[in-house]
Structure formats: structure tokens, C-alpha cells
C-alpha positions as CSV (number, residue, x, y, z in Angstrom):
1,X,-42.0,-115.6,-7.6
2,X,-39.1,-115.6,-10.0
3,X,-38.2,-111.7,-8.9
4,X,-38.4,-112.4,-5.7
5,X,-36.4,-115.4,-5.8
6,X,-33.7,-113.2,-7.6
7,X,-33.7,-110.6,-5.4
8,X,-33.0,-113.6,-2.7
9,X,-30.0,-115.0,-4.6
10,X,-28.8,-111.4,-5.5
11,X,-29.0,-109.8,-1.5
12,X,-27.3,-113.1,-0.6
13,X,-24.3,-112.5,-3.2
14,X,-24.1,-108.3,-2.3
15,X,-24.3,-109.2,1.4
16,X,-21.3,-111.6,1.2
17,X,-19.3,-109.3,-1.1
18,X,-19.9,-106.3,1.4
19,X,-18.9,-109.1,4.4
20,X,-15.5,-110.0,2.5
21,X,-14.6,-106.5,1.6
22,X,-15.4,-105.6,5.9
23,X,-13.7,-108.7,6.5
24,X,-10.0,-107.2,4.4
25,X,-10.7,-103.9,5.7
26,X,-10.0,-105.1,9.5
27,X,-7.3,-106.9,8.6
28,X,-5.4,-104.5,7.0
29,X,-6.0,-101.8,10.3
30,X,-5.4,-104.8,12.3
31,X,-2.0,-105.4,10.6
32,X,-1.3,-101.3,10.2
33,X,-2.0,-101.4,13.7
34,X,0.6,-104.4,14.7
35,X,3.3,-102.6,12.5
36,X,2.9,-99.5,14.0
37,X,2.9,-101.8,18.0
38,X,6.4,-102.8,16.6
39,X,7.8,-99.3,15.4
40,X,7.2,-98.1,18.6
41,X,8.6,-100.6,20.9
42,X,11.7,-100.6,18.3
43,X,12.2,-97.0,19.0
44,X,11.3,-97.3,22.8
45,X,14.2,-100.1,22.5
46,X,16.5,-97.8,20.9
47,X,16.2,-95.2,23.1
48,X,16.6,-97.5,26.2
49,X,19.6,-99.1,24.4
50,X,21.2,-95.3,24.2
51,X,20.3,-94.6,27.5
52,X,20.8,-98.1,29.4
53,X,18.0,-98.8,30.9
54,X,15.9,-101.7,30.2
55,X,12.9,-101.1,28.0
């Protein structure tokens, strides 16, 4: 009883730890992602700024 109880409470802690880490993972490719959205329209804007036409 006690080592399954345990193994309850442990899976339960590993399980949330593995959901947090997921959790930071997508939001750093989320915010890679957004910064990389931004460099490109910057340069699209640049170039249509050099070339006058509207972006």
C-alpha cells in the first residue's frame, strides 16, 4: 500500500515537472517564432521603404 501510494505521489510530481518543462519549451519556439515574424516583416519594410512601394 505504502509503495504504491508513493509511486502515486511520485508519477504525479514527474508528470507535472515533464508538463512545466513542455509547457517553457513552447513558449520559447512560440516567442523564437514571433521574433523571427518581426525580422522579416522589418526587412520586407525596408526593402519596400528603398523601393517605394507599400509593404
Amino acid at each position: 500500500m505504502a509503495a504504491s501510494l508513493e509511486f502515486i505521489v511520485n508519477g504525479a510530481r514527474e508528470a507535472h515537472k515533464k508538463d512545466v518543462a513542455k509547457e517553457l519549451e513552447e513558449l520559447e519556439e512560440k516567442k523564437r517564432k514571433e521574433a523571427e515574424l518581426r525580422r522579416n516583416q522589418a526587412a520586407r519594410k525596408n526593402v519596400a521603404t528603398r523601393t517605394r512601394r507599400t509593404p
